[in-house]
N, C-alpha and C positions, 0 to 999 in steps of 0.2 A: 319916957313919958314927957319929958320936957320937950323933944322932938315935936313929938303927936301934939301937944300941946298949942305949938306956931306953926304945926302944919292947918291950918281952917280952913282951906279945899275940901283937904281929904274928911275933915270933921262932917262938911256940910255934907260932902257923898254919904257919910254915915247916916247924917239925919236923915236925908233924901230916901235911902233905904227904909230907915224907920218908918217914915211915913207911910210908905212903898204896902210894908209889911200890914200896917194897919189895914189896907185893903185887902191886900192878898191871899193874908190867911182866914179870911171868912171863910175862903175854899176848905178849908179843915173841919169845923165846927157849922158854923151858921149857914152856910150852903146848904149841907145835905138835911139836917133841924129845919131850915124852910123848906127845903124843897119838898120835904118828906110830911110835915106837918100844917103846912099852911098851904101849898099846891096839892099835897095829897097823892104825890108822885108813890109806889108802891117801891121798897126796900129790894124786891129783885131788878125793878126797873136802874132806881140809882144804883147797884150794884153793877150795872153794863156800862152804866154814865163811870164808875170808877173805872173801870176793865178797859172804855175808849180813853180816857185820860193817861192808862198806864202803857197802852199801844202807842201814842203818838207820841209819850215821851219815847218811848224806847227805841221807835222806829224814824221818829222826827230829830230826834237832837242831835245826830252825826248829821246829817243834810244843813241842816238849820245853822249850827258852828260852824261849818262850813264857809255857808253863805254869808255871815257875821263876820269873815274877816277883811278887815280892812276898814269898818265901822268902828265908830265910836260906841265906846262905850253906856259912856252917859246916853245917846240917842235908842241904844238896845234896850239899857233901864226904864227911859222915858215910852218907850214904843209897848214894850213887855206890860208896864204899869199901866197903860191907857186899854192893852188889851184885856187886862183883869177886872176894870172896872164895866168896860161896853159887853164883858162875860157877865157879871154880876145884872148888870140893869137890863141884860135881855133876860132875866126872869119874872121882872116885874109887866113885861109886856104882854101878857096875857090881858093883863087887867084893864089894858086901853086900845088895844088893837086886834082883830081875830087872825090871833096865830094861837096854834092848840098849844096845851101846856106841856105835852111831852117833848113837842120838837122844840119848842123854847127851851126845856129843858139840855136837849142835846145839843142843842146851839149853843147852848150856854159852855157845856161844856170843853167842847172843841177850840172856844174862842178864849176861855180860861186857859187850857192847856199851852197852847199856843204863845199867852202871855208869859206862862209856866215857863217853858223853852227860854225865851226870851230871855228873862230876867236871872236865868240859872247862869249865863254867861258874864254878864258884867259882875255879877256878887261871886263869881268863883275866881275871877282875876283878877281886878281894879286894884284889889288891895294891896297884895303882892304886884303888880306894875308900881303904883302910887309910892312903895316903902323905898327907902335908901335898903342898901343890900344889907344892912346890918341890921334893921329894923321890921323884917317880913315878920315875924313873929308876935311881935307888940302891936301890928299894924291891921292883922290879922284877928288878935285877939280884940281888939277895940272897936275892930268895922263887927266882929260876932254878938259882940256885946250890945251892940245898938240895933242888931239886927232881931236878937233875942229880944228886946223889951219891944218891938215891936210883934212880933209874932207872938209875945203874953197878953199885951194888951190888946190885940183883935179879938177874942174871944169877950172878953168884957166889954169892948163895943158893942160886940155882935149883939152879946144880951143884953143888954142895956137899949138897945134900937128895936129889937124885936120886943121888951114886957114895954115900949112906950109908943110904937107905932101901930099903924094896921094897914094903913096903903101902901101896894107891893111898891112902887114908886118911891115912898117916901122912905122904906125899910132901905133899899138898895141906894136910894139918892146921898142918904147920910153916909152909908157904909163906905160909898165910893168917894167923899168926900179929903178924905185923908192923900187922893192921889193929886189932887191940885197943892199944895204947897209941896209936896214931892217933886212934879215936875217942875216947880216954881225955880226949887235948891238945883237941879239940874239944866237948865237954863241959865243959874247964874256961875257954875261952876264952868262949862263947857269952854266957855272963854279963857280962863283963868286957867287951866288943869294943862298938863304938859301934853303935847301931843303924841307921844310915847307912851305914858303911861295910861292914853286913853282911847288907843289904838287894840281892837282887837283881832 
Protein backbone atom coordinates (compact mmCIF):
# COMPACT_ATOMS: atom_id res chain seq x y z
CA UNK A 1 0.00 0.00 0.00
CA UNK A 2 2.84 2.29 0.81
CA UNK A 3 3.95 1.62 -2.96
CA UNK A 4 0.40 2.51 -4.44
CA UNK A 5 0.33 5.12 -2.10
CA UNK A 6 3.69 7.32 -4.07
CA UNK A 7 2.64 5.77 -7.11
CA UNK A 8 -0.01 9.20 -8.17
CA UNK A 9 0.17 8.40 -11.83
CA UNK A 10 -1.33 5.41 -11.49
CA UNK A 11 -3.82 6.81 -8.74
CA UNK A 12 -4.84 9.53 -11.15
CA UNK A 13 -5.49 6.56 -14.01
CA UNK A 14 -7.71 5.29 -11.22
CA UNK A 15 -9.53 8.43 -10.87
CA UNK A 16 -9.68 8.99 -14.49
CA UNK A 17 -11.56 5.67 -14.72
CA UNK A 18 -13.85 6.71 -12.03
CA UNK A 19 -14.93 9.50 -13.72
CA UNK A 20 -14.93 7.37 -16.88
CA UNK A 21 -17.46 5.08 -15.24
CA UNK A 22 -19.69 7.86 -13.99
CA UNK A 23 -20.63 8.11 -17.70
CA UNK A 24 -20.38 4.85 -18.93
CA UNK A 25 -22.50 3.10 -16.95
CA UNK A 26 -25.74 4.90 -17.54
CA UNK A 27 -25.49 2.19 -20.42
CA UNK A 28 -26.76 -0.26 -17.64
CA UNK A 29 -29.65 1.46 -15.85
CA UNK A 30 -30.49 4.98 -17.29
CA UNK A 31 -30.11 4.34 -20.96
CA UNK A 32 -32.63 1.85 -21.44
CA UNK A 33 -35.34 3.72 -18.26
CA UNK A 34 -34.86 6.70 -20.77
CA UNK A 35 -35.02 5.24 -23.66
CA UNK A 36 -37.91 3.01 -22.80
CA UNK A 37 -39.89 5.59 -20.77
CA UNK A 38 -39.29 9.00 -21.95
CA UNK A 39 -38.53 8.21 -25.96
CA UNK A 40 -41.16 5.59 -25.55
CA UNK A 41 -38.74 3.15 -27.43
CA UNK A 42 -40.89 -0.42 -27.11
CA UNK A 43 -38.92 -3.30 -24.87
CA UNK A 44 -38.70 -5.64 -27.94
CA UNK A 45 -37.19 -2.79 -29.97
CA UNK A 46 -34.29 -2.18 -27.06
CA UNK A 47 -34.10 -5.68 -26.71
CA UNK A 48 -32.34 -5.76 -30.69
CA UNK A 49 -30.49 -2.49 -29.34
CA UNK A 50 -29.05 -5.13 -26.68
CA UNK A 51 -28.65 -8.08 -29.24
CA UNK A 52 -26.47 -5.37 -31.74
CA UNK A 53 -24.45 -4.21 -28.57
CA UNK A 54 -23.73 -7.96 -27.85
CA UNK A 55 -22.81 -8.74 -31.65
CA UNK A 56 -20.16 -5.99 -31.99
CA UNK A 57 -18.74 -6.76 -28.89
CA UNK A 58 -18.22 -10.28 -29.72
CA UNK A 59 -17.65 -9.90 -33.27
CA UNK A 60 -15.67 -6.31 -32.99
CA UNK A 61 -13.06 -6.77 -30.03
CA UNK A 62 -10.60 -9.32 -31.69
CA UNK A 63 -10.30 -6.70 -34.79
CA UNK A 64 -10.54 -3.66 -32.55
CA UNK A 65 -7.47 -5.24 -29.93
CA UNK A 66 -5.99 -5.80 -32.73
CA UNK A 67 -5.73 -2.46 -34.25
CA UNK A 68 -5.07 -0.93 -30.57
CA UNK A 69 -1.70 -2.13 -30.61
CA UNK A 70 0.91 -0.09 -30.42
CA UNK A 71 -1.45 2.88 -28.92
CA UNK A 72 -1.56 4.25 -25.97
CA UNK A 73 -3.34 3.50 -23.64
CA UNK A 74 -4.51 6.47 -22.01
CA UNK A 75 -5.51 7.82 -25.64
CA UNK A 76 -7.79 4.23 -26.06
CA UNK A 77 -9.53 5.36 -22.58
CA UNK A 78 -9.69 8.93 -23.71
CA UNK A 79 -11.12 8.00 -27.39
CA UNK A 80 -13.42 4.96 -25.62
CA UNK A 81 -14.79 7.63 -22.96
CA UNK A 82 -15.55 10.39 -25.64
CA UNK A 83 -17.34 7.68 -27.57
CA UNK A 84 -19.72 7.00 -24.64
CA UNK A 85 -20.64 10.32 -24.16
CA UNK A 86 -21.31 11.48 -28.19
CA UNK A 87 -23.47 7.70 -27.63
CA UNK A 88 -25.28 9.13 -24.88
CA UNK A 89 -26.14 12.74 -26.42
CA UNK A 90 -27.26 11.34 -29.68
CA UNK A 91 -30.41 10.51 -27.81
CA UNK A 92 -31.16 13.57 -26.76
CA UNK A 93 -31.19 14.65 -30.56
CA UNK A 94 -34.49 13.93 -31.40
CA UNK A 95 -35.49 16.76 -29.48
CA UNK A 96 -33.54 19.52 -31.70
CA UNK A 97 -33.00 17.97 -35.01
CA UNK A 98 -35.36 15.73 -37.27
CA UNK A 99 -33.72 12.53 -36.93
CA UNK A 100 -36.47 9.75 -35.92
CA UNK A 101 -36.11 8.40 -32.42
CA UNK A 102 -35.40 4.86 -33.25
CA UNK A 103 -32.36 5.38 -35.41
CA UNK A 104 -31.15 7.77 -32.80
CA UNK A 105 -31.67 5.12 -30.87
CA UNK A 106 -29.63 2.58 -32.75
CA UNK A 107 -26.96 5.22 -33.41
CA UNK A 108 -26.88 5.61 -30.03
CA UNK A 109 -26.11 2.25 -29.55
CA UNK A 110 -23.45 1.34 -31.97
CA UNK A 111 -21.49 4.34 -31.07
CA UNK A 112 -21.80 3.25 -27.08
CA UNK A 113 -20.72 -0.11 -28.03
CA UNK A 114 -17.90 1.07 -29.79
CA UNK A 115 -16.82 3.13 -26.78
CA UNK A 116 -17.57 -0.20 -24.92
CA UNK A 117 -14.56 -1.99 -27.00
CA UNK A 118 -12.50 0.84 -26.47
CA UNK A 119 -12.34 1.31 -23.04
CA UNK A 120 -12.37 -2.68 -22.21
CA UNK A 121 -8.68 -2.53 -23.35
CA UNK A 122 -6.98 0.03 -21.34
CA UNK A 123 -8.91 -1.02 -17.86
CA UNK A 124 -8.03 -4.71 -18.65
CA UNK A 125 -4.16 -4.08 -18.79
CA UNK A 126 -2.82 -0.64 -17.65
CA UNK A 127 -2.89 -1.86 -14.25
CA UNK A 128 -0.94 -4.95 -14.49
CA UNK A 129 1.59 -2.91 -17.11
CA UNK A 130 1.69 0.04 -14.51
CA UNK A 131 2.51 -2.56 -11.19
CA UNK A 132 6.16 -3.43 -10.28
CA UNK A 133 6.13 -7.36 -10.63
CA UNK A 134 5.48 -7.98 -7.13
CA UNK A 135 2.54 -5.69 -6.82
CA UNK A 136 -0.11 -6.81 -9.89
CA UNK A 137 -2.33 -7.85 -7.22
CA UNK A 138 -2.63 -4.82 -4.91
CA UNK A 139 -2.51 -2.68 -8.07
CA UNK A 140 -5.30 -4.60 -9.51
CA UNK A 141 -7.29 -4.64 -6.58
CA UNK A 142 -7.05 -0.61 -6.12
CA UNK A 143 -7.50 0.29 -9.92
CA UNK A 144 -11.18 -2.21 -9.15
CA UNK A 145 -11.89 -0.49 -6.39
CA UNK A 146 -12.23 2.85 -7.90
CA UNK A 147 -13.58 1.50 -10.68
CA UNK A 148 -16.53 0.06 -8.55
CA UNK A 149 -17.52 3.35 -6.85
CA UNK A 150 -17.82 4.56 -10.05
CA UNK A 151 -20.02 2.27 -11.69
CA UNK A 152 -22.24 2.54 -8.06
CA UNK A 153 -22.50 5.78 -8.24
CA UNK A 154 -23.72 6.25 -12.15
CA UNK A 155 -26.94 4.91 -11.37
CA UNK A 156 -27.47 7.52 -8.57
CA UNK A 157 -26.59 10.10 -11.11
CA UNK A 158 -28.58 8.79 -13.44
CA UNK A 159 -31.50 9.26 -10.93
CA UNK A 160 -30.93 12.08 -9.64
CA UNK A 161 -30.78 13.77 -13.36
CA UNK A 162 -33.72 12.25 -14.58
CA UNK A 163 -36.52 13.05 -11.21
CA UNK A 164 -34.70 16.89 -11.72
CA UNK A 165 -34.52 17.36 -15.52
CA UNK A 166 -36.75 17.17 -18.56
CA UNK A 167 -34.81 18.27 -21.59
CA UNK A 168 -33.32 15.34 -23.34
CA UNK A 169 -30.25 17.79 -23.86
CA UNK A 170 -30.05 18.73 -20.45
CA UNK A 171 -30.56 14.88 -19.07
CA UNK A 172 -27.69 13.53 -21.28
CA UNK A 173 -25.56 17.02 -20.98
CA UNK A 174 -25.08 16.46 -17.08
CA UNK A 175 -24.74 12.66 -17.57
CA UNK A 176 -21.87 13.19 -19.96
CA UNK A 177 -20.35 15.60 -17.76
CA UNK A 178 -18.20 13.39 -15.55
CA UNK A 179 -16.03 12.57 -18.96
CA UNK A 180 -14.38 15.96 -19.00
CA UNK A 181 -12.24 15.82 -15.83
CA UNK A 182 -11.72 12.16 -16.88
CA UNK A 183 -10.08 13.08 -19.93
CA UNK A 184 -8.61 16.08 -18.10
CA UNK A 185 -6.61 13.12 -15.55
CA UNK A 186 -5.59 11.59 -18.81
CA UNK A 187 -3.96 14.36 -20.48
CA UNK A 188 -2.12 15.02 -17.48
CA UNK A 189 -0.89 11.51 -16.85
CA UNK A 190 0.13 10.70 -20.61
CA UNK A 191 3.25 12.65 -20.07
CA UNK A 192 4.23 11.56 -16.93
CA UNK A 193 3.28 7.39 -17.28
CA UNK A 194 6.05 5.14 -18.68
CA UNK A 195 6.02 4.49 -22.08
CA UNK A 196 5.93 0.68 -21.40
CA UNK A 197 3.47 0.60 -19.25
CA UNK A 198 1.26 2.62 -21.62
CA UNK A 199 1.80 0.81 -24.55
CA UNK A 200 -0.75 -1.39 -25.68
Amino acid sequence: MRILAQDRIFLAFCAAVAFAELTADQWIVTDPLYVNTVLHVPYSLIGAGLAINGLIVVVGQAPMTRASLGHRHTALLGVGAVLYAAGFLLLGLPSVIAIGIIAAFFLSVVVVTLGENLESIPTSTFPSNAAPPTEVGAYNGVFNAFSGVGSLLAPVLGGLVLATQAAPLAVWGLLVLPTIPALLLLAYITPRVSAKANLA
